[in-house]
C-alpha positions, 0 to 999 in steps of 0.5 A: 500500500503506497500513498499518492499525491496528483499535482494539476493546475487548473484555470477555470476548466473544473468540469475536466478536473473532475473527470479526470480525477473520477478517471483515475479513481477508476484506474488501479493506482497501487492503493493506499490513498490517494490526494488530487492537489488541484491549484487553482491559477487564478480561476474566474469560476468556481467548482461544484464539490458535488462534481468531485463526489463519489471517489475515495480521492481526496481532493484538495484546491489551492487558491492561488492569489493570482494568476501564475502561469502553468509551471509556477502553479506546478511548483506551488503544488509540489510544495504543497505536498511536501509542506503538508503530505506524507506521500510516496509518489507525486505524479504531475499532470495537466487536468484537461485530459490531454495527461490520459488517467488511464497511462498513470498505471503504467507511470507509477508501476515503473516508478515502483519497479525503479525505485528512486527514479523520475519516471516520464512520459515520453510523447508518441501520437500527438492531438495537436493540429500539425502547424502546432507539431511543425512548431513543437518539433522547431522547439526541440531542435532549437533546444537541443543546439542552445544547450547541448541536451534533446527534451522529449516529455512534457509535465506528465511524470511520477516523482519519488518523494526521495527526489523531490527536493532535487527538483523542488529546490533547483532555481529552474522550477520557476520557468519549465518543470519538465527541463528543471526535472532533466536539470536536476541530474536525477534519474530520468526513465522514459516510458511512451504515451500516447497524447490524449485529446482535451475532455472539454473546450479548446487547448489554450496553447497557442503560438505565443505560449509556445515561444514563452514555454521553450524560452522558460526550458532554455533558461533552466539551461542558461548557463550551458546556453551562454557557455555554447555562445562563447565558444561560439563567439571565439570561433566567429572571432577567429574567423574574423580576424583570418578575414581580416589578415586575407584581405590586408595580405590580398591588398599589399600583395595582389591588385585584386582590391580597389584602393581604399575598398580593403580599409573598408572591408577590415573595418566592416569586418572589426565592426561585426567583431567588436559588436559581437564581443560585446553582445557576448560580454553583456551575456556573460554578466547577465549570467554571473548577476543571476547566478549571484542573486538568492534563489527563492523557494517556492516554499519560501514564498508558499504563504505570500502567493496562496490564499488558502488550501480547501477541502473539496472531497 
């Protein structure tokens, strides 16, 4: 017998909650109890206790103060849990019904076999439109050349409580739960899920959100990101400067150049360098600054952002 706590942001839409949380007290998650924490990111609409009724899951909803945003709603979650919640296992997912109930099975029957490792979902078939899976995969790419590491998961995964800290308590949880839980060096084991389609209404990730999702996931990695752009940059100077020493070497020993066109050229060619040198000094500093600045807790600030916790069912 093995507790389980279920980590879900949820905006306004309380009508699939509940049936995700009804979907999965319909699953054989391993027994023992079972607590849905259901963070309220700033909701204009309330939910009906009565839609939660029925179930032997505990369903509690923290109210946030405000509205803020999917990954810092995550967090505050899973500092719920560890504040307040003797469990075993944490499993993260979002409560539209895209995060199928019925894989939660297979997520936690691997978390239980590998004992002391994050088990992910590794997505398969997606619902998405295909211009939405165009833009995904541009993101994984780009991703993949900032920082030197491939992310093929999202949220959905099962977290060990002896591993909680390890992505709780790394700066990166403010930005993208699913590139700080691949920051956190823990054990990561991948298991294939199919995406699921929306229970009610439409996905509110669009173009836009995308962006900001995939720069949240590569400023997890900044420093590697600004490492690679260094080592860049010394290559990009390097290649300057021999642009540099061809063309004066092709001016005093050729007449391929018009008189007065090689200063031209050299200069245009110092001008990209010293542009490029500075761009990579104010990216330097900007690493160094953050890095000196405390990182906060969400724990630490658990009190300020939520306004209470209730008891649905």
């Amino acid at each position: 017998m093995s507790d389980l706590a279920v980590v879900m942001p949820v905006l306004n839409d309380w009508t699939s909650a509940a049936a995700v949380v009804k979907a999965l007290a319909a699953e054989d998650l391993g027994g023992g109890h079972v607590h849905a924490v259901l963070v309220d990111d700033g909701s204009t609409e309330t939910p009906d206790p009565a839609d939660f009724a029925g179930t032997y899951i505990q369903v509690h909803v923290l109210r946030l103060r405000a509205n803020q945003g999917h990954q810092r709603a995550i967090a505050l979650g899973l500092a719920h849990v560890r504040r307040s919640l003797e469990v075993e296992h944490v499993l993260v997912m979002d409560a539209d019904g895209e995060d199928r109930p019925d894989a939660a099975p297979r997520l936690l029957a691997q978390a239980r076999a590998h004992p002391g490792e994050i088990v992910v979902a590794r997505r398969g078939r997606r619902s998405e439109g295909p211009i939405f899976r165009v833009f995904y995969q541009a993101y994984k790419w780009l991703f993949a050349l900032l920082t030197g590491r491939t992310i093929s998961f999202g949220n959905f995964s099962v977290i060990p409580a002896s591993r909680l800290d390890m992505v709780l308590f790394n700066a990166g949880i403010w930005n993208n739960f699913a590139a700080t839980m691949l920051r956190s060096r823990a054990p990561i084991r991948f298991c294939d899920v199919d995406r699921g389609t929306r229970y009610h209404g439409e996905s509110r990730m669009n173009f836009t959100s995308l962006v900001v999702h995939g720069l949240g996931a590569v400023a997890v990695f900044s420093d590697l990101v600004v490492g690679r752009m260094i080592i860049l940059l010394g290559g990009f100077l390097t290649l300057i400067g021999a642009s540099a020493l061809g063309v004066a070497v092709l001016r005093f020993t050729t007449d391929v150049f018009i008189p007065g066109y090689a200063t031209t050229v050299v200069l245009f060619l110092a001008s990209i360098g010293l542009n490029a040198l500075l761009l990579g000094f104010v990216a330097m500093v900007l690493l160094l600054n953050g890095r000196s600045a405390p990182f906060v807790v969400p724990e630490a600030v658990f009190e300020q952002l939520v306004e209470r916790v209730e008891r649905l069912a």
